[in-house]
C-alpha positions as CSV (number, residue, x, y, z in Angstrom):
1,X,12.3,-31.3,-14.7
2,X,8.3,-31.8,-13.3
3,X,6.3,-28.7,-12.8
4,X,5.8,-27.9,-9.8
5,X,2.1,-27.9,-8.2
6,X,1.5,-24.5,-6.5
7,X,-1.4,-23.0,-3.8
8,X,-1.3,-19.4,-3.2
9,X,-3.3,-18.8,0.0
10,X,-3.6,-15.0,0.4
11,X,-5.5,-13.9,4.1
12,X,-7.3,-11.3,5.3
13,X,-5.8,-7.6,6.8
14,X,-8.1,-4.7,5.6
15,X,-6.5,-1.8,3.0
16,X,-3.2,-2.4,4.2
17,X,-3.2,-5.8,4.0
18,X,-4.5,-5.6,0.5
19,X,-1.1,-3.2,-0.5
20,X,1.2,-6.1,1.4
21,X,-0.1,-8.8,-0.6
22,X,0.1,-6.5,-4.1
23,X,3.9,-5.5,-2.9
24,X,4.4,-9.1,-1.9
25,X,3.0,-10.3,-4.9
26,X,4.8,-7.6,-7.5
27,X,8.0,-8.3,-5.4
28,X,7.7,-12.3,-6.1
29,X,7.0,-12.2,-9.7
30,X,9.7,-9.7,-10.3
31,X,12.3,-11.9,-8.1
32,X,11.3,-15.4,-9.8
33,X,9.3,-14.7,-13.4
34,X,6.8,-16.5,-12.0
35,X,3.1,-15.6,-12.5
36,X,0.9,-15.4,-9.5
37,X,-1.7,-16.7,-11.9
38,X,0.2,-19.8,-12.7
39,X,-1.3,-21.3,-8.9
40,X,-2.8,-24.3,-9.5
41,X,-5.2,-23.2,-6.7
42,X,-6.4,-19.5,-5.0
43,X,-7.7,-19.0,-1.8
44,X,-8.8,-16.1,-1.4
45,X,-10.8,-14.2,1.9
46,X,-11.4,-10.8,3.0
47,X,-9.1,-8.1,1.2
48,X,-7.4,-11.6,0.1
49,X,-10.6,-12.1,-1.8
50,X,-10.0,-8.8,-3.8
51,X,-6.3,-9.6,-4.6
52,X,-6.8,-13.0,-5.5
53,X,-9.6,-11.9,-7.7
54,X,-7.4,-9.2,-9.6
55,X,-4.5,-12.2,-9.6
56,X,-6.5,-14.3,-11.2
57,X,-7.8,-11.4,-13.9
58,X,-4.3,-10.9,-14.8
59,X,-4.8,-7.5,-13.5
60,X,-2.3,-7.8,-10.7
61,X,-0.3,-4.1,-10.8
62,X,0.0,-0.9,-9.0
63,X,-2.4,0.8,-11.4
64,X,-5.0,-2.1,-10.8
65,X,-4.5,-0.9,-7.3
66,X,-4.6,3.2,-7.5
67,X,-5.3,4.0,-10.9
68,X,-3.5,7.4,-12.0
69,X,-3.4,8.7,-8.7
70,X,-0.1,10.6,-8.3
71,X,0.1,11.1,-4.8
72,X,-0.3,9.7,-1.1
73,X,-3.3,12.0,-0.4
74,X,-4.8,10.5,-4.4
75,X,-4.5,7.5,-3.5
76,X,-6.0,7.7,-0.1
77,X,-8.7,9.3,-1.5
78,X,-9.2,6.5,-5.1
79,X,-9.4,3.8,-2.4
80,X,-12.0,5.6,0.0
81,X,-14.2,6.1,-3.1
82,X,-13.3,2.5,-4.2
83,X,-13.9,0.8,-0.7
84,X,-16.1,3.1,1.5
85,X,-19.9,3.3,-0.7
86,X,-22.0,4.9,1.7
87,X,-25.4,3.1,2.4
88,X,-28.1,3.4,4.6
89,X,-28.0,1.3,7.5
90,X,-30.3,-1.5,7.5
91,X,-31.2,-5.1,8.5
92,X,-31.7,-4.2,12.6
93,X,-34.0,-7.4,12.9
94,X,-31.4,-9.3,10.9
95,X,-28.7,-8.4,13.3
96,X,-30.7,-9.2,16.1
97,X,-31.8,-13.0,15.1
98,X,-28.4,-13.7,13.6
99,X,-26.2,-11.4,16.0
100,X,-27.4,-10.2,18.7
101,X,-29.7,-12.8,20.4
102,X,-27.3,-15.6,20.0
103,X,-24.3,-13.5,21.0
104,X,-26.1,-13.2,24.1
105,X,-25.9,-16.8,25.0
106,X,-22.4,-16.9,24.2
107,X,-20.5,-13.5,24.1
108,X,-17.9,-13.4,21.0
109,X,-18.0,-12.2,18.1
110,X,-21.6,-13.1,17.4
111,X,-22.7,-10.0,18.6
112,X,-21.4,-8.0,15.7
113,X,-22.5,-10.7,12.9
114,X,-25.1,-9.0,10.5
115,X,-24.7,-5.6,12.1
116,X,-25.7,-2.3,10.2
117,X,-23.1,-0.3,8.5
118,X,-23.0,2.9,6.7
119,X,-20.9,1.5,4.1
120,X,-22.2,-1.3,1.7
121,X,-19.2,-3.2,-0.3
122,X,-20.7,-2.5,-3.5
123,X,-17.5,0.0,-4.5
124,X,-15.4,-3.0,-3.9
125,X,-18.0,-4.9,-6.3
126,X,-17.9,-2.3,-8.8
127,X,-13.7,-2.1,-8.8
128,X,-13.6,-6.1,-9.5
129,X,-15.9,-5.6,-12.8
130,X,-14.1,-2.6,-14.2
131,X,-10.7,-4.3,-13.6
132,X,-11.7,-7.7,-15.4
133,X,-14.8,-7.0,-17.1
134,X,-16.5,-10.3,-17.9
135,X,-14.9,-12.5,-15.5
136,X,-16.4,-10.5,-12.6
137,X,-20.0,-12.0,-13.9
138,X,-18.5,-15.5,-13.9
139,X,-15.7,-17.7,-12.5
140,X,-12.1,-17.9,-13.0
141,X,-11.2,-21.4,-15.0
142,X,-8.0,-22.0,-12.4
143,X,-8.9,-23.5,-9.2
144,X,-10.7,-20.4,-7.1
145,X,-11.8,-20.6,-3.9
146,X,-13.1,-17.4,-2.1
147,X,-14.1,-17.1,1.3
148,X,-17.4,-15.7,3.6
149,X,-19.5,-16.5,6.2
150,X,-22.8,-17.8,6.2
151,X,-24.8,-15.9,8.6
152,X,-27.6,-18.1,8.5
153,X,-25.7,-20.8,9.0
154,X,-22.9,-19.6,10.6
155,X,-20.3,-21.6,8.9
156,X,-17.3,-20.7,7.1
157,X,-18.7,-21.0,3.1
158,X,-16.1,-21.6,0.2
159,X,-17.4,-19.8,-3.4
160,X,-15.7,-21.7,-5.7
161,X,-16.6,-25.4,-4.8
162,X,-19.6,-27.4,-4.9
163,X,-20.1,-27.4,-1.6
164,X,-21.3,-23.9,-2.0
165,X,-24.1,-21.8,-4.1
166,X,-22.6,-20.5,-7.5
167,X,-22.3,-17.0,-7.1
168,X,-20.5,-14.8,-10.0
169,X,-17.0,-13.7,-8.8
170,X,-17.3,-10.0,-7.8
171,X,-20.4,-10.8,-5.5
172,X,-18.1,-13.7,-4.0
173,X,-15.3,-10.9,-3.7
174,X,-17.8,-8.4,-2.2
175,X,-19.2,-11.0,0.2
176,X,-16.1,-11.5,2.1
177,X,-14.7,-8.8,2.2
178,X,-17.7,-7.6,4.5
179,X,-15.9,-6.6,8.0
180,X,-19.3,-6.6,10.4
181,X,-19.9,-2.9,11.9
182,X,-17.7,-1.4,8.8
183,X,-19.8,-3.2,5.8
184,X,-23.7,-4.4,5.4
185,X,-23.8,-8.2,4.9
186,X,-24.2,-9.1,1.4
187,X,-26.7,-10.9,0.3
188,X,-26.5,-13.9,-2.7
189,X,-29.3,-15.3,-3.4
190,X,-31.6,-16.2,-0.7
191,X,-28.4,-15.9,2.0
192,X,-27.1,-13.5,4.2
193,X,-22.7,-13.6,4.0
194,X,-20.8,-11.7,6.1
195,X,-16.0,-11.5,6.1
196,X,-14.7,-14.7,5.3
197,X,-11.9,-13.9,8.0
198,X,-14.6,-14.5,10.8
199,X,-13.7,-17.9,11.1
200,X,-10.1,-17.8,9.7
201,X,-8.1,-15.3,8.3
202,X,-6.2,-17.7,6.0
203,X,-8.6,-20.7,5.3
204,X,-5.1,-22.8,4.1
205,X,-6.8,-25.9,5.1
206,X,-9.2,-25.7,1.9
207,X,-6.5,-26.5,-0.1
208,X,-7.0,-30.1,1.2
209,X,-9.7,-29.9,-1.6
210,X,-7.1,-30.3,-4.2
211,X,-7.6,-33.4,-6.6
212,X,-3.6,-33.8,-5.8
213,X,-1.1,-32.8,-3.6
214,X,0.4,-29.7,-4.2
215,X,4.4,-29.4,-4.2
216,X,4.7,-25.5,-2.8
217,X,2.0,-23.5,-0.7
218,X,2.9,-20.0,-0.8
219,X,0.8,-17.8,2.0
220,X,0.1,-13.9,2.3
221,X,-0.8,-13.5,5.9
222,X,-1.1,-9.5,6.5
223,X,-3.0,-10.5,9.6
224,X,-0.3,-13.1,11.6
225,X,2.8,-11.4,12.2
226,X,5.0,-13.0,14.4
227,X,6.8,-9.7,15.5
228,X,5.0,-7.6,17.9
229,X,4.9,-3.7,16.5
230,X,6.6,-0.9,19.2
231,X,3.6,0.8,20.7
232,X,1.2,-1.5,19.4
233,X,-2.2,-1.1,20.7
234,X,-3.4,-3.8,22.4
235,X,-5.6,-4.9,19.9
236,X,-3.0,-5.9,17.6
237,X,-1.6,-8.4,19.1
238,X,-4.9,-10.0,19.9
239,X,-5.6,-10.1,15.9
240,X,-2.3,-11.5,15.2
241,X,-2.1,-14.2,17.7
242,X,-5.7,-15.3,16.5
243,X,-4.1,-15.2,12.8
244,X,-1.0,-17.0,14.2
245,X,-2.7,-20.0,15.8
246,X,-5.5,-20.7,13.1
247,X,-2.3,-20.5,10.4
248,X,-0.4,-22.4,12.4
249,X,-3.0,-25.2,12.7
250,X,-3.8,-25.0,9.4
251,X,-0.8,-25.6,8.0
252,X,-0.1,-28.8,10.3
253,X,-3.3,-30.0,9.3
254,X,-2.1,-30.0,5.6
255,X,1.4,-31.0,6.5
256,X,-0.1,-34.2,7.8
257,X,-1.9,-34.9,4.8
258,X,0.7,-33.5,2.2
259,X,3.9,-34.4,3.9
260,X,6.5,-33.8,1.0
261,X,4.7,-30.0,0.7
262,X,7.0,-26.9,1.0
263,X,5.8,-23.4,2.6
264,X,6.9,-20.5,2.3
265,X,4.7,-18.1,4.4
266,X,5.3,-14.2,3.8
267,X,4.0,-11.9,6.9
268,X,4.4,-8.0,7.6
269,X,8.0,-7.3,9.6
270,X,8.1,-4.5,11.7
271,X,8.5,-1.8,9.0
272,X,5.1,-2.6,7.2
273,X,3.6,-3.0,10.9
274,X,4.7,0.5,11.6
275,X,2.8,1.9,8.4
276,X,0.0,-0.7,8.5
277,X,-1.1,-0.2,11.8
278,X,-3.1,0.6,14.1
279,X,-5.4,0.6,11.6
280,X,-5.7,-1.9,8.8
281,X,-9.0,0.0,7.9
282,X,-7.0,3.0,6.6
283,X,-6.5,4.4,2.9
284,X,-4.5,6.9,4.0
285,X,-1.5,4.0,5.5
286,X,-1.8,1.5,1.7
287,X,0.9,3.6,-0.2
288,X,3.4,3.7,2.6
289,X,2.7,-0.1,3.5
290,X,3.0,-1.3,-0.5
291,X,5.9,0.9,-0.1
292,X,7.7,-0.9,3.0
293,X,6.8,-4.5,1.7
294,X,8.6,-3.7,-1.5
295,X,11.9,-2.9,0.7
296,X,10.8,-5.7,3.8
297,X,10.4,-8.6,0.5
298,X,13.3,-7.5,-0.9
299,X,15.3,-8.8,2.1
300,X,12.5,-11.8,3.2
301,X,13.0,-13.2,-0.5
302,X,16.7,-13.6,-0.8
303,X,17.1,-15.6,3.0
304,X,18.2,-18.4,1.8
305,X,15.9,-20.2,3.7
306,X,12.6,-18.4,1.7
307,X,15.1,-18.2,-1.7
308,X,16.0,-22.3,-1.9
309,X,12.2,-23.3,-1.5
310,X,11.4,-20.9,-4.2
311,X,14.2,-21.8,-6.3
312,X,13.1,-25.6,-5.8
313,X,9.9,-25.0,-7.6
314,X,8.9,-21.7,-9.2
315,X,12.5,-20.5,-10.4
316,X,13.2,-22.9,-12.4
317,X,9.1,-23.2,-13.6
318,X,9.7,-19.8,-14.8
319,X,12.8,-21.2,-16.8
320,X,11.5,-23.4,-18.6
């Protein structure tokens, strides 16, 4: 039988979303055989960016994610000293050309774009080259997109394809991955780049980019649930319902174009939510939320539904 032509689209959703989509991930491989890998083409974007980096490293495992640590309050504390680099703040007249000023004309999230931060994202830099060694100072050979924002610009910008500056692969992973107010900007070459999720949190509609159609998208969304949490701050919904619509669009916009296209889009239930949140920003929450998406993909892989696509194209890939 034809081999199937796969996108893996993984979004944005801050430590926690980075343990869903390794517990996704781990849970997917071990239910099909097939190789996260194997995807014809990566997107990649905010802690998306780091997982699709270590995916595409071959490097995709719990260790990759919290080394030898041997506890919950170990591993909080390997990904605070992984993620959170202290740095001192700078780039105030940056923030104001490229933030503040124009957020004053139109009052969104401009205001935060380029801000200061005590925390620089070279830690995350740093944890990309030690997990894959050379290919951090290069460029995977698969199809690799990863996402950031151009704060000069102010344009979602796709490392990866020729439409952007070559940039090696751990300063594409550390650019968007670069939450304004938690993380400085990071700077590649003569440009300022800021989260890729500041424009989308799932960027599917790059996959359009393909030379041909692709038979099975499979997204990671931490960031678009589509159950509300019980006691969720208010917040949460807010993020979600942004992550929602832009998926939502996104994957219209390629259904038009690629009408014979499966999905098969894997979110948080409310049992991740309940670890993950309030605060996706928290080390101490990513071992109980890998945890919970083992037990929540167990269940979300064998609907029949999810199970049929999956057995339609990467099953039987992994068969052969």
């Amino acid at each position: 039988m034809p081999v199937s032509r796969v996108g893996l689209v993984l979004g944005g959703g801050g430590i926690t979303g980075a343990a869903f989509q390794f517990g996704a991930l781990l849970t997917l491989q071990m239910a099909t055989g097939w190789n996260p890998n194997n995807a014809d083409v990566l997107i990649g974007t905010s802690s998306g960016a780091i997982t699709g980096a270590m995916v595409r490293g071959n490097q995709l495992s719990l260790e990759t994610f919290i080394g030898n640590a041997g506890s919950r309050d170990e591993v909080a504390d390997v990904l605070r000293e992984r993620v959170y680099r202290r740095s001192r703040p700078s780039g105030v007249l940056r923030w104001v050309r490229r933030g503040v000023i124009p957020g004053l004309r139109r009052p969104d999230l401009n205001l935060v774009l380029g801000s200061p931060s005590i925390h620089s994202t070279e830690g995350i830099s740093e944890w990309i080259e030690g997990a894959l060694g050379d290919l951090a100072d290069t460029w995977p050979d698969r199809a690799t997109v990863i996402v950031a924002f151009d704060l000069h610009e102010r344009r979602r910008v796709a490392f990866g394809t020729e439409e952007a500056p070559a940039a090696a692969l751990k300063n594409a992973v550390a650019a968007s991955t670069a939450v304004p107010f938690v993380f400085q900007p990071v700077q590649i070459r003569d440009r300022w780049y800021a989260d890729g999720g500041i424009t989308s949190g799932t960027s599917v509609d790059l996959l359009l980019g393909s030379e041909e159609p692709l038979d099975l998208v499979i997204v990671v969304a931490p960031l678009a649930a589509s159950e509300k949490r019980p006691g969720a701050r208010f917040y949460e919904d807010i993020f979600d319902r942004f992550g929602r619509t832009a998926l939502e669009q996104e994957v219209a916009l390629v259904g038009q174009r690629w009408p014979d296209t499966d999905f098969v889009i894997l979110r948080p239930d409310h049992r991740v939510l309940e670890a993950a949140r309030p605060n996706p920003m928290s080390a101490e929450a990513a071992m109980p939320a890998f945890l919970r998406t083992l037990r929540s993909m167990k269940h979300e892989l064998a609907a029949p539904a999810t199970w049929d696509v999956l057995e339609r194209h990467i099953v039987a890939r992994s068969e052969i």
